[in-house]
Residue frames as qw, qx, qy, qz and C-alpha x, y, z in Angstrom:
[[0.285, -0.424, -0.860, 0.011, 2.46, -19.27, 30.11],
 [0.128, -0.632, -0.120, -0.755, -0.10, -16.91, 31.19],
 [0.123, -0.209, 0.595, -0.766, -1.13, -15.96, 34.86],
 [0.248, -0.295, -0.890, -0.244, -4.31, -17.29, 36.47],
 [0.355, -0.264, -0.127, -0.888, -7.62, -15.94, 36.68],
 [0.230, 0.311, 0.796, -0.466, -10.74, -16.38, 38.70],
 [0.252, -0.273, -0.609, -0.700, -13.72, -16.68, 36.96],
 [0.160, -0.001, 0.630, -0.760, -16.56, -15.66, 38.39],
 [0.784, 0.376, 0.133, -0.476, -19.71, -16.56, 35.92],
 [0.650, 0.175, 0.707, 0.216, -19.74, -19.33, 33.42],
 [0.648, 0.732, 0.210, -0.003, -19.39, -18.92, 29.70],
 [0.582, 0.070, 0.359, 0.726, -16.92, -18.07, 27.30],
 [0.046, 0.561, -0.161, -0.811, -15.77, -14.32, 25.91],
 [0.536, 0.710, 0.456, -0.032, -18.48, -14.26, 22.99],
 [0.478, 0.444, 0.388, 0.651, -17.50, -12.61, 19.73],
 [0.038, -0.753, 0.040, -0.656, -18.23, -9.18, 21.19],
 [0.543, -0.614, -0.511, 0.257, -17.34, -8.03, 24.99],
 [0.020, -0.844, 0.164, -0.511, -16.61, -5.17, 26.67],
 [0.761, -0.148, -0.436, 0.457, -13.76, -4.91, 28.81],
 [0.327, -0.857, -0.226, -0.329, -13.18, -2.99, 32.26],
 [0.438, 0.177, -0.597, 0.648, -10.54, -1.90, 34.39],
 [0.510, -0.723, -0.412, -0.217, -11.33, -1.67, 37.69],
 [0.095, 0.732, -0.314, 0.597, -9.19, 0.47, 39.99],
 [0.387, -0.676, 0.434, -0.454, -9.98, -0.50, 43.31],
 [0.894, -0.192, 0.400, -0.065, -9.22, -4.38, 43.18],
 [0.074, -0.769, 0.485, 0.409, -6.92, -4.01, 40.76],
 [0.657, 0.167, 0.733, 0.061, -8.80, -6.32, 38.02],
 [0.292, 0.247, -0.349, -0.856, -9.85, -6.15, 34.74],
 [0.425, 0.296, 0.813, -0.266, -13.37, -7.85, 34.09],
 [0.020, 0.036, 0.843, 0.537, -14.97, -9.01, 31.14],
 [0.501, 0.211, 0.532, -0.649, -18.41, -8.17, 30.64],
 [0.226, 0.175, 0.901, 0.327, -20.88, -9.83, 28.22],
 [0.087, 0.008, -0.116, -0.989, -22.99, -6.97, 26.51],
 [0.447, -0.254, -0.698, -0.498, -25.81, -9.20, 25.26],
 [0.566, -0.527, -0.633, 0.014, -26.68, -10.85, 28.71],
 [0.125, -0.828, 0.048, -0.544, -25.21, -7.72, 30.62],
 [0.737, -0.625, 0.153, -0.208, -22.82, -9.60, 32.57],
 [0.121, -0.762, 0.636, 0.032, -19.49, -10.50, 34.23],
 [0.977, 0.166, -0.132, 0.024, -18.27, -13.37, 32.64],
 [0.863, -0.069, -0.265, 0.425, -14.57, -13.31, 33.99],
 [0.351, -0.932, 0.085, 0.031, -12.24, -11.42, 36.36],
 [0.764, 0.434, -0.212, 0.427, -8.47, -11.04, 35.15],
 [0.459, -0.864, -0.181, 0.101, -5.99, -9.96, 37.95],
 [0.428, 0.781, -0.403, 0.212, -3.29, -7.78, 36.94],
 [0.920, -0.309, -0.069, 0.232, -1.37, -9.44, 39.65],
 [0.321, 0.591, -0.146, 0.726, 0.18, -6.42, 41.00],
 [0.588, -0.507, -0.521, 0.354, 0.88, -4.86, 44.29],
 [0.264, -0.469, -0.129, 0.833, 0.40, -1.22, 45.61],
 [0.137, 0.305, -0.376, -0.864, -0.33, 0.01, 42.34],
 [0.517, 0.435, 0.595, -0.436, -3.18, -0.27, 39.74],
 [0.198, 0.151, 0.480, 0.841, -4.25, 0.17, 36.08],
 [0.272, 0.399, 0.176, -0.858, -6.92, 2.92, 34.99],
 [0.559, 0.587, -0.051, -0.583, -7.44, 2.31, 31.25],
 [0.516, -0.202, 0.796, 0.243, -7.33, -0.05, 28.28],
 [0.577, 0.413, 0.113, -0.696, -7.35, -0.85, 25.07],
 [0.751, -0.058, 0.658, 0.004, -8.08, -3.29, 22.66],
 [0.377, -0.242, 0.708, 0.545, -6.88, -4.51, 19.47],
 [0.600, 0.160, -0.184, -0.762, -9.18, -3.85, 16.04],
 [0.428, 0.048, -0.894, -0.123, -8.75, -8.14, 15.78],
 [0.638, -0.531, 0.152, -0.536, -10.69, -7.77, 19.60],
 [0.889, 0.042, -0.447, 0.090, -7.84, -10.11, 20.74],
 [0.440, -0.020, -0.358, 0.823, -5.02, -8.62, 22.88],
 [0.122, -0.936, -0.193, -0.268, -6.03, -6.07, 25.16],
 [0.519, 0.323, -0.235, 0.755, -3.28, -3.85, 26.58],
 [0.561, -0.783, -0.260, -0.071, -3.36, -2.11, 30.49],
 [0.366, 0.486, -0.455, 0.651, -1.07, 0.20, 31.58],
 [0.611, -0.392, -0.598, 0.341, -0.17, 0.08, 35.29],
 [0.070, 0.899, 0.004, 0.432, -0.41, 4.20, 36.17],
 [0.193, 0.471, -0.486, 0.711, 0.59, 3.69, 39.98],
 [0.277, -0.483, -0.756, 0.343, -0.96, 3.72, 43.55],
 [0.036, -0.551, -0.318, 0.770, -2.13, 7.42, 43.14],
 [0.552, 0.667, 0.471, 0.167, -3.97, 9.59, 40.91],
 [0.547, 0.579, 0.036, 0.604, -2.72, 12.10, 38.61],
 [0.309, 0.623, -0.287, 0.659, -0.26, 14.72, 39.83],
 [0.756, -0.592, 0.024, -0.277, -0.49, 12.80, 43.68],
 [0.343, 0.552, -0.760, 0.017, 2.46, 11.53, 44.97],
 [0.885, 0.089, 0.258, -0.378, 2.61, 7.81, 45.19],
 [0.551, -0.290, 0.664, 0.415, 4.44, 4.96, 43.32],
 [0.460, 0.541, -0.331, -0.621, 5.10, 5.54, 39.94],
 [0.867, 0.323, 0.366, -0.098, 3.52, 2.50, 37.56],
 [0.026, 0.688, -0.609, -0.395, 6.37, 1.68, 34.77],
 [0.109, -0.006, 0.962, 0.249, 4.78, -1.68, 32.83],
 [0.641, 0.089, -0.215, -0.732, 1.59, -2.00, 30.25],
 [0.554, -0.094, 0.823, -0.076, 0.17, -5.39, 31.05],
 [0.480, 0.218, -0.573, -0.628, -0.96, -7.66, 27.50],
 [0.505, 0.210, 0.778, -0.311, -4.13, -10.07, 28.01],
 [0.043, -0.074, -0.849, -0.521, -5.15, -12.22, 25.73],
 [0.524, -0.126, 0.188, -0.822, -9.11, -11.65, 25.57],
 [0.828, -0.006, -0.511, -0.230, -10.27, -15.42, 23.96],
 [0.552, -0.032, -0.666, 0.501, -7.78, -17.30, 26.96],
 [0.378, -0.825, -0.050, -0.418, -8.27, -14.26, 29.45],
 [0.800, -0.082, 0.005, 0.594, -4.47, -15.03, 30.01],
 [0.101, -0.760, 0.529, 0.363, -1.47, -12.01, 30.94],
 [0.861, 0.391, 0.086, 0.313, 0.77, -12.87, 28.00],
 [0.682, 0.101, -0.083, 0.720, 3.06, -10.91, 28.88],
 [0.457, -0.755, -0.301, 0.361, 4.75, -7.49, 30.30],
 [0.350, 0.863, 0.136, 0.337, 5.54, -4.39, 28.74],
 [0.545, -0.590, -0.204, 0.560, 8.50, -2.84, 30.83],
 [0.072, 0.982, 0.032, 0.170, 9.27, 0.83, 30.52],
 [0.595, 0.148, -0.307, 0.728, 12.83, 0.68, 32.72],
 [0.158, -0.113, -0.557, 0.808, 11.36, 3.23, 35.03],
 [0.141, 0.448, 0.757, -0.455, 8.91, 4.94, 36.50],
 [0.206, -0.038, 0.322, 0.923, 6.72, 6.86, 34.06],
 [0.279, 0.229, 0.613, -0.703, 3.07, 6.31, 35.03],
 [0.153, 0.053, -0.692, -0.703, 1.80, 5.42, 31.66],
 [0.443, 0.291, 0.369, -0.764, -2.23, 6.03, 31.72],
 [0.789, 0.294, 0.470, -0.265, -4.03, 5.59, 28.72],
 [0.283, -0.151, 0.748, 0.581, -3.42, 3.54, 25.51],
 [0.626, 0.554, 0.051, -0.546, -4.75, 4.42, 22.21],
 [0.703, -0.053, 0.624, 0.337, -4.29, 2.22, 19.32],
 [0.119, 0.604, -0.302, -0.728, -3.28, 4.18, 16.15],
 [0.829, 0.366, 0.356, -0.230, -4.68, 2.36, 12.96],
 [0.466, 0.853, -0.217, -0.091, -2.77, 4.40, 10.53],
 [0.151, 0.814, -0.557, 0.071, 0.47, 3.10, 11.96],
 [0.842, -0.222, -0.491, -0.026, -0.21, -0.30, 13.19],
 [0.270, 0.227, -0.704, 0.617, 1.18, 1.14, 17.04],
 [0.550, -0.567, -0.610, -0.058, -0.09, 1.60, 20.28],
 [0.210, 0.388, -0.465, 0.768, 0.62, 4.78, 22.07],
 [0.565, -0.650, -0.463, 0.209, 0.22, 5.21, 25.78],
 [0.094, -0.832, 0.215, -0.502, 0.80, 8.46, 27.76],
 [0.776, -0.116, -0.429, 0.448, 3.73, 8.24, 29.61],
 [0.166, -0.905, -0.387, -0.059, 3.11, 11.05, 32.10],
 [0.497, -0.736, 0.143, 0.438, 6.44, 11.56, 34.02],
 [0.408, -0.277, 0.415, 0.765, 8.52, 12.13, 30.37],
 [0.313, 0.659, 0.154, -0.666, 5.88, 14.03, 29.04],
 [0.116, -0.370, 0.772, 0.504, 5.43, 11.76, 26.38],
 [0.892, 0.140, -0.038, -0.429, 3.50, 9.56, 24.17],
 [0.116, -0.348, 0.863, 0.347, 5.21, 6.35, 23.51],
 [0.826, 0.211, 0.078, -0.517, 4.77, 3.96, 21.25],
 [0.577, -0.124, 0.790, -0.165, 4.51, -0.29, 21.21],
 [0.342, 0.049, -0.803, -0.486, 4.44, -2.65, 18.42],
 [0.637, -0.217, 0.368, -0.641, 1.51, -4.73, 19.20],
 [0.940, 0.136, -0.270, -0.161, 2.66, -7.64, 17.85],
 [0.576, 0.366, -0.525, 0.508, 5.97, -7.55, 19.35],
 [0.573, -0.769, -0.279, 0.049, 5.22, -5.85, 22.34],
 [0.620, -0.010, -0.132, 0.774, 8.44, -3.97, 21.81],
 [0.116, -0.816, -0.410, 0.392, 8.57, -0.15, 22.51],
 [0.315, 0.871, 0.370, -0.068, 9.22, 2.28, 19.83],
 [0.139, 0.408, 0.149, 0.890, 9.47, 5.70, 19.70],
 [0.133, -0.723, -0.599, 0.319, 8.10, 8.46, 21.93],
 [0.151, 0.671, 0.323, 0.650, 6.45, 11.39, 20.65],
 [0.206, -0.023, -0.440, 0.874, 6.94, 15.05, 23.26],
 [0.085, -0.770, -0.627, -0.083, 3.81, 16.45, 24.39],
 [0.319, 0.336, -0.239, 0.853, 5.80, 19.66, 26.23],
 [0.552, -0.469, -0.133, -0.677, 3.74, 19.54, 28.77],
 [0.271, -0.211, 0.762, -0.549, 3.31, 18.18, 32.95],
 [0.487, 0.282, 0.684, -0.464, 0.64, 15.49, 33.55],
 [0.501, 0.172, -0.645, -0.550, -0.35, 14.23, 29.73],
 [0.502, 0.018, 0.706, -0.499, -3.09, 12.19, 31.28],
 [0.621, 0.385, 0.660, -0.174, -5.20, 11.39, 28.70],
 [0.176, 0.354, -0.487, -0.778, -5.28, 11.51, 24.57],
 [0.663, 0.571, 0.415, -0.249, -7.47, 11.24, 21.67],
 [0.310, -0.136, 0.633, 0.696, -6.28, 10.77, 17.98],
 [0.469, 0.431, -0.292, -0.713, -7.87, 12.40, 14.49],
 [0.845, 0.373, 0.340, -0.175, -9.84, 10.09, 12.60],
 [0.800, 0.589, -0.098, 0.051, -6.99, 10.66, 9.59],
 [0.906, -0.275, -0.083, 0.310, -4.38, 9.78, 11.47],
 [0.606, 0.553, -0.222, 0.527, -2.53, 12.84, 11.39],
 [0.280, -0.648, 0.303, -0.640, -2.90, 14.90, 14.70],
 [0.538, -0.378, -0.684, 0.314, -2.98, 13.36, 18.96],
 [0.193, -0.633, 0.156, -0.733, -3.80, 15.85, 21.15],
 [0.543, -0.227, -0.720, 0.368, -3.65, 15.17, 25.28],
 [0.277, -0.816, -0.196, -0.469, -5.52, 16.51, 27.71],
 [0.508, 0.368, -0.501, 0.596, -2.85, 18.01, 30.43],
 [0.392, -0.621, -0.598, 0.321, -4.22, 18.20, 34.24],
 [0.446, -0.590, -0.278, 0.613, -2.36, 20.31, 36.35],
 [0.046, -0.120, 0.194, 0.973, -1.09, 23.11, 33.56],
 [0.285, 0.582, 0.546, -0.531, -4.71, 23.02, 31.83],
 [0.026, -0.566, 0.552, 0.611, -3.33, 22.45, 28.81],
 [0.847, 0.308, 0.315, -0.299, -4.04, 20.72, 25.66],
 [0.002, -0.641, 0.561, 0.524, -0.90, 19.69, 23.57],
 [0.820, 0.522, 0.062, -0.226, -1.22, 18.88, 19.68],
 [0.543, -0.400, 0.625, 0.395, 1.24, 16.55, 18.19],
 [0.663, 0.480, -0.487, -0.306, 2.06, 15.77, 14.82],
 [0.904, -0.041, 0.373, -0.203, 2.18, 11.91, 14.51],
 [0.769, 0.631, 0.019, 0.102, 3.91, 11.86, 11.33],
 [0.288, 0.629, -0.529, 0.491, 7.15, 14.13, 12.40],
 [0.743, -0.378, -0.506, 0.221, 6.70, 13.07, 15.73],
 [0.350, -0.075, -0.327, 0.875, 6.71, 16.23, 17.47],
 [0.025, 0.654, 0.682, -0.327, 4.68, 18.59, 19.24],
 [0.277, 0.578, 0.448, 0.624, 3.18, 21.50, 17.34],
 [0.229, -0.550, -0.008, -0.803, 1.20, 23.48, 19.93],
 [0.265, -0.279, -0.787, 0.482, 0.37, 23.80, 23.70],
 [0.257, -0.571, -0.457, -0.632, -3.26, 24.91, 23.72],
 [0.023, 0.039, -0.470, 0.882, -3.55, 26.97, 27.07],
 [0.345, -0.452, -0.719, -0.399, -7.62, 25.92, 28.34],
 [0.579, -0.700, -0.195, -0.369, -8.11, 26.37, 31.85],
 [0.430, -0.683, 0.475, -0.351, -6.75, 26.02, 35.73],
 [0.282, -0.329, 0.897, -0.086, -7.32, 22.73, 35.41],
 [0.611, 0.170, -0.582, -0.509, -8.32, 20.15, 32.51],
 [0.565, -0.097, 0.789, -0.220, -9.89, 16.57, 32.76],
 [0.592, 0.384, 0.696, 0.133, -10.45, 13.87, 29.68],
 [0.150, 0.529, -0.375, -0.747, -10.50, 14.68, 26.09],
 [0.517, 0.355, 0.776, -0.067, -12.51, 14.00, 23.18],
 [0.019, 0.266, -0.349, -0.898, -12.51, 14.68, 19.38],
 [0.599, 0.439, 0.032, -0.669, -15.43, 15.58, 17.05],
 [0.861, 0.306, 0.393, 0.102, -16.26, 12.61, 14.03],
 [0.850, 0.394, 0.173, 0.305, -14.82, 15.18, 11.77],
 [0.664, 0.143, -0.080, 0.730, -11.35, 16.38, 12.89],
 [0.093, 0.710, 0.157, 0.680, -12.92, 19.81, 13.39],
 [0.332, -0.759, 0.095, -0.552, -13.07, 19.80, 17.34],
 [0.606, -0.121, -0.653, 0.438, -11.39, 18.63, 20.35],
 [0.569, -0.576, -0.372, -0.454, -13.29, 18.75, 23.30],
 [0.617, 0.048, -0.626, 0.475, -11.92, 19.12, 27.20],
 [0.421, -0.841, -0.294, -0.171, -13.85, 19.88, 30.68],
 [0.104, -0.630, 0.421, -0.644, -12.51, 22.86, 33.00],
 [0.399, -0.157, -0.800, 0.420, -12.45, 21.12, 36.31],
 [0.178, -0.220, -0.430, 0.858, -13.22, 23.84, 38.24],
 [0.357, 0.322, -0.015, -0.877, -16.30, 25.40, 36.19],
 [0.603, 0.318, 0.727, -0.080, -19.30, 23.50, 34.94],
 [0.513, 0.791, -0.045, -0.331, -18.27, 24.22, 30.92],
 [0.848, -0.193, 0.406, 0.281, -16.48, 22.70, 28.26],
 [0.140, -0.779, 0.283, 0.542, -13.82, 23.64, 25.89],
 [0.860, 0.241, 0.443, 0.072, -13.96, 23.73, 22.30],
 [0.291, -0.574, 0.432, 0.632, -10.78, 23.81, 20.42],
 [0.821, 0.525, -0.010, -0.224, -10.72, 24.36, 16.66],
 [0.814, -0.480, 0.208, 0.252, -8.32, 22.47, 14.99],
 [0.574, 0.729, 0.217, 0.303, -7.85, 24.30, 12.17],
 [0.053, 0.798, -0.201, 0.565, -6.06, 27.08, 14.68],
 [0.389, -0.083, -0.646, 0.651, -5.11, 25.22, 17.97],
 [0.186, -0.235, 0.430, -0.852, -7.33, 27.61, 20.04],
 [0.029, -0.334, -0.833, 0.439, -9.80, 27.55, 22.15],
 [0.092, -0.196, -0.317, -0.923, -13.09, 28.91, 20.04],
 [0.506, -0.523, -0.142, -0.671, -16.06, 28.48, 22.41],
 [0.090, -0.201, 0.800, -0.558, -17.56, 27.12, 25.70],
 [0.529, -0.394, -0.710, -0.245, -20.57, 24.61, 26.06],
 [0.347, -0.079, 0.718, -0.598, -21.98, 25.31, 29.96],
 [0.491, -0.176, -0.852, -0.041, -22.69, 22.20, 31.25],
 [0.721, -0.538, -0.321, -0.296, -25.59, 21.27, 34.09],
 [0.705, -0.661, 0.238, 0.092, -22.35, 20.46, 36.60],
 [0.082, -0.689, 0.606, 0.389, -18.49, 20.10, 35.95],
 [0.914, 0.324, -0.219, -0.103, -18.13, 17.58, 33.09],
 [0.498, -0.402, 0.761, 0.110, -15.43, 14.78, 32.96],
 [0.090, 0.047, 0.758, 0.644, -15.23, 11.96, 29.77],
 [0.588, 0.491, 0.195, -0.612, -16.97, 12.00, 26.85],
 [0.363, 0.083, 0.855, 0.360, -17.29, 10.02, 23.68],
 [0.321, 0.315, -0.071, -0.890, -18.67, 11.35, 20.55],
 [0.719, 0.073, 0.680, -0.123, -21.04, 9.82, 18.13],
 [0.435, 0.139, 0.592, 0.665, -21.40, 9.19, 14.71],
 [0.132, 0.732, 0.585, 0.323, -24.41, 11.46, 14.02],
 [0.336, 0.279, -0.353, 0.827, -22.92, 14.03, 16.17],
 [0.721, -0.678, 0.003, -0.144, -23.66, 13.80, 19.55],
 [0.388, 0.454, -0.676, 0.432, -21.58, 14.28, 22.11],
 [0.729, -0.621, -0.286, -0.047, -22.46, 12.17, 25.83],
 [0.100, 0.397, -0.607, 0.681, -20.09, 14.09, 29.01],
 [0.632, -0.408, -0.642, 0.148, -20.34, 12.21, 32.35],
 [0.352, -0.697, 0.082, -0.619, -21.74, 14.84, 34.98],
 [0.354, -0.020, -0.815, 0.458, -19.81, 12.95, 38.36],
 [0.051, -0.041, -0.636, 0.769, -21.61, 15.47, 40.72],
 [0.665, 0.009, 0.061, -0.744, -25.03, 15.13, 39.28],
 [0.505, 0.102, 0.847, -0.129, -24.64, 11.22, 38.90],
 [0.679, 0.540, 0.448, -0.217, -25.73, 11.96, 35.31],
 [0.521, -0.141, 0.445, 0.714, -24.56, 12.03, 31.48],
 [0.447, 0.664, 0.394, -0.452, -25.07, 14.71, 29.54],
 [0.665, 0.449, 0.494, 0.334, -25.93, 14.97, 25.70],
 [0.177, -0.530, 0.218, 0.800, -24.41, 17.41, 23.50],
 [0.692, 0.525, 0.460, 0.183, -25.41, 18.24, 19.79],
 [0.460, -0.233, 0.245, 0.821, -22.26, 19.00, 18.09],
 [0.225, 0.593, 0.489, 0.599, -24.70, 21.02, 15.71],
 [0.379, -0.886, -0.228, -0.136, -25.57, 23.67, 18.32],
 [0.289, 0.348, -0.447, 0.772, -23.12, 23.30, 20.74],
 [0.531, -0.413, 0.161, -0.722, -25.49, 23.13, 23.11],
 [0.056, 0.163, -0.966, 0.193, -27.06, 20.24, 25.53],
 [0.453, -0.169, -0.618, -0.620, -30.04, 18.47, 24.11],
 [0.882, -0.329, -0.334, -0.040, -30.83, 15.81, 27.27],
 [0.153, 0.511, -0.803, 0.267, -29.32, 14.59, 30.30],
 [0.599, 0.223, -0.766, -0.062, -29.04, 10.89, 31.48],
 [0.524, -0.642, 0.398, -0.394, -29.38, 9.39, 34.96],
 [0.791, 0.248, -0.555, 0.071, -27.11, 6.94, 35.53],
 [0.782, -0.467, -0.349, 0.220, -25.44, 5.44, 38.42],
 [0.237, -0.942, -0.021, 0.236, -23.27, 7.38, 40.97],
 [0.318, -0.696, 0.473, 0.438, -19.71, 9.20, 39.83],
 [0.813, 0.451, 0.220, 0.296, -19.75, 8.46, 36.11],
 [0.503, -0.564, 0.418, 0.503, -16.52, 8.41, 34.90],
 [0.065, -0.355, 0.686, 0.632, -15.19, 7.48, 31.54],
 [0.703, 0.383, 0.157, -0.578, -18.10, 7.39, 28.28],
 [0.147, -0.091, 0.825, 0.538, -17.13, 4.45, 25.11],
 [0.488, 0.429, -0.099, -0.754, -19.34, 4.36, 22.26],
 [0.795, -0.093, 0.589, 0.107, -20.27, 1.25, 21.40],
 [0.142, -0.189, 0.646, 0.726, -18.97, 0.76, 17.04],
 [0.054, 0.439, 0.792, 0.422, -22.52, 0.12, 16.15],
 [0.007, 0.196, -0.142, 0.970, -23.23, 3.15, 17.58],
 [0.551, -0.477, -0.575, -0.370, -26.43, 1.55, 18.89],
 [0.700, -0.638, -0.284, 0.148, -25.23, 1.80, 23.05],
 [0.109, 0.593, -0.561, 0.567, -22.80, 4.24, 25.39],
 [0.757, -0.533, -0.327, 0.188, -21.63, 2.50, 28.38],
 [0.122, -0.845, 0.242, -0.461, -20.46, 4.89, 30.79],
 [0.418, 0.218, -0.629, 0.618, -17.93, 3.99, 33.67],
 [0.280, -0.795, -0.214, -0.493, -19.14, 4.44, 37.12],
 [0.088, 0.608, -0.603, 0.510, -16.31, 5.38, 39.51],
 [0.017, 0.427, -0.633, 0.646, -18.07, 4.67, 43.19],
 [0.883, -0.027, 0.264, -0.386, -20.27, 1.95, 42.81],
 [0.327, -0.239, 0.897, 0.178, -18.21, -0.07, 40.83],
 [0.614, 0.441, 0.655, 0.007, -21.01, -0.59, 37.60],
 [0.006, -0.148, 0.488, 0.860, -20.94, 0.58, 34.19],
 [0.461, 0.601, 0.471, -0.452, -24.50, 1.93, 32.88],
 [0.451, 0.080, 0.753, 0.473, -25.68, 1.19, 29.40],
 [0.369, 0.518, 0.167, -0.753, -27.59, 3.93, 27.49],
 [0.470, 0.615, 0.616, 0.146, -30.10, 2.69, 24.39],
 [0.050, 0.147, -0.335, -0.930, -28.85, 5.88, 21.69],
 [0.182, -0.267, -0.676, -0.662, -32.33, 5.30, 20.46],
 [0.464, -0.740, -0.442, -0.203, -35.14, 5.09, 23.45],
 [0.267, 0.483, -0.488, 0.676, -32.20, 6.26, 25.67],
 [0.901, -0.362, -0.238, -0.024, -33.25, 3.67, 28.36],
 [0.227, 0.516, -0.759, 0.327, -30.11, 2.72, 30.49],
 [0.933, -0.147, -0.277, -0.176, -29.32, -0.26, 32.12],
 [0.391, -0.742, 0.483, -0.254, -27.04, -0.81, 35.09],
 [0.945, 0.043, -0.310, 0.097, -24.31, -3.76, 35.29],
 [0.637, -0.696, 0.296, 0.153, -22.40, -4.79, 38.43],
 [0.749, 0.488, -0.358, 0.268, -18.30, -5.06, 37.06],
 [0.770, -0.165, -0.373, 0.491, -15.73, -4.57, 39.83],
 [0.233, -0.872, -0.033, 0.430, -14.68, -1.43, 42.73],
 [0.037, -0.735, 0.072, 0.674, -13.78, 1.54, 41.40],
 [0.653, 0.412, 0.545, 0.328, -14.68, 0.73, 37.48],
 [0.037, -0.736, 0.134, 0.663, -13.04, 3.30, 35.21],
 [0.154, -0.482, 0.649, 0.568, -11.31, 2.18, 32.31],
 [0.786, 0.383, 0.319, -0.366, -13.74, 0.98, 28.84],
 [0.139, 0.238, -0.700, -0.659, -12.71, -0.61, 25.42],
 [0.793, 0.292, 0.128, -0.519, -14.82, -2.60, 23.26],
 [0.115, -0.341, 0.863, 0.356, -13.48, -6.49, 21.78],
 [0.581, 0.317, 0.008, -0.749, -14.79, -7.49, 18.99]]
């Protein structure tokens, strides 16, 4: 029997929504794209600790929230050690993923190619991976590497790559053998990762320097730098190639054109954008905004943007279809 929720607007999760973790109340909130509003509030119904990130099934049914912890990456703090599973139609927990200890497990990608669901499991420098019908756990894949914080998977399901804080690192797995290949060496310190439509770049901002790193993947290295307008943080490419990086300390997102390498536009959105999704019809990015608590919608076409209230410290984006 699932947990119970507070609803905070009328209506029902429409055939499309976009779903939000929210860090500082420790919710996840439903948002209704069309009318640009919260239609329900889901509390992980936890204590001390939080989730960051989430994603959702291709069926846009189950959506899956790891619990990271009460701190952020390489802070100490309690360590998070269970992925929570909400139904999206019910907006019901269904159940609890348990790790057996602590392991701070951040974000989940869902892998098509393999019907799993991996999640970076920071403290055993791992990926693992979750049936998603079972909800059983796997197999975990090494990164060789401190603080695997975030990943991004190849479009042909062969490669994961994770973007590694504290070393500044970028390690490439094979998926297939299940093992790591290469620790790409980037900077003092990395944040978020993001890969090119085709397979040809992966993409990860220096903290410390307003420029971003593009690996080829043909060679694991690091084969140029984009400078950016202010330090960058996520991004999300598109189909036509564009890339949008959230600028936190300018409060804006900027555009990339993967054809240059250069930055075409930037955005003004609300304060401390955070984390970028693309919508599938590639018609809208909705950007995360950390310290207001709203996610801003950008028009890809008149590149308008609209502002929508979701819940403190909004971070985490999928899309259920």
């Amino acid at each position: 029997m699932g947990l119970p929720l507070q609803f905070l607007a009328a209506g029902s999760v429409g055939a499309q929504s976009l779903v939000v973790v929210n860090q500082g109340d420790a919710t996840v909130t439903v948002i209704d794209p069309s009318a640009k509003r919260v239609v329900a509030t889901i509390p992980e119904q936890v204590t001390g600790v939080h989730g960051h990130e989430v994603v959702v099934s291709p069926d846009g049914r189950t959506a899956f929230v790891p619990i990271y912890g009460s701190a952020g990456v390489g802070q100490p703090g309690i360590d998070g050690h269970e992925v929570l599973v909400i139904d999206v139609p019910s907006r019901k927990i269904i159940d609890r993923i348990e790790f057996s200890h602590g392991v701070r497990p951040h974000l989940p990608v869902f892998d098509a190619h393999r019907n799993v669901v991996y999640v970076t499991t920071e403290l055993d420098k791992t990926i693992t991976a979750i049936d998603p019908a079972t909800h059983r756990v796997l197999y975990a894949i090494p990164t060789g590497a401190e603080q695997s914080h975030m990943l991004v998977l190849s479009h042909d399901g062969r490669f994961g790559y994770t973007a590694n804080v504290g070393p500044g690192s970028v390690s490439v797995m094979d998926l297939e053998r299940r093992k790591v290949v290469a620790v790409v060496p980037v900077a003092s310190s990395v944040q978020r990762i993001a890969i090119s439509p085709d397979d040809k770049w992966v993409f990860t901002s220096d903290v410390a320097k307003p420029r971003l790193a593009v690996i080829d993947t043909s060679t694991n290295q690091v084969a140029r730098w984009i400078t950016l307008p202010a330090e960058g943080y996520g991004a999300g490419a598109t189909a036509n190639g564009l890339l949008l990086i959230a600028l936190p300390r300018k409060n804006q997102v900027a555009v990339i054109n993967l054809k240059t390498m250069a930055v075409e536009r930037t955005v003004d959105v609300a304060v401390a954008p955070q984390e970028v999704l693309i919508r599938p019809d590639q018609k809208v990015a909705y950007v995360s905004c950390v310290a207001v608590g709203k996610v801003a919608a950008i028009d890809l076409t008149t590149w308008k943007v609209a502002i929508i209230d979701s819940g403190s410290n909004s971070d985490g984006l999928a899309w259920a279809k």
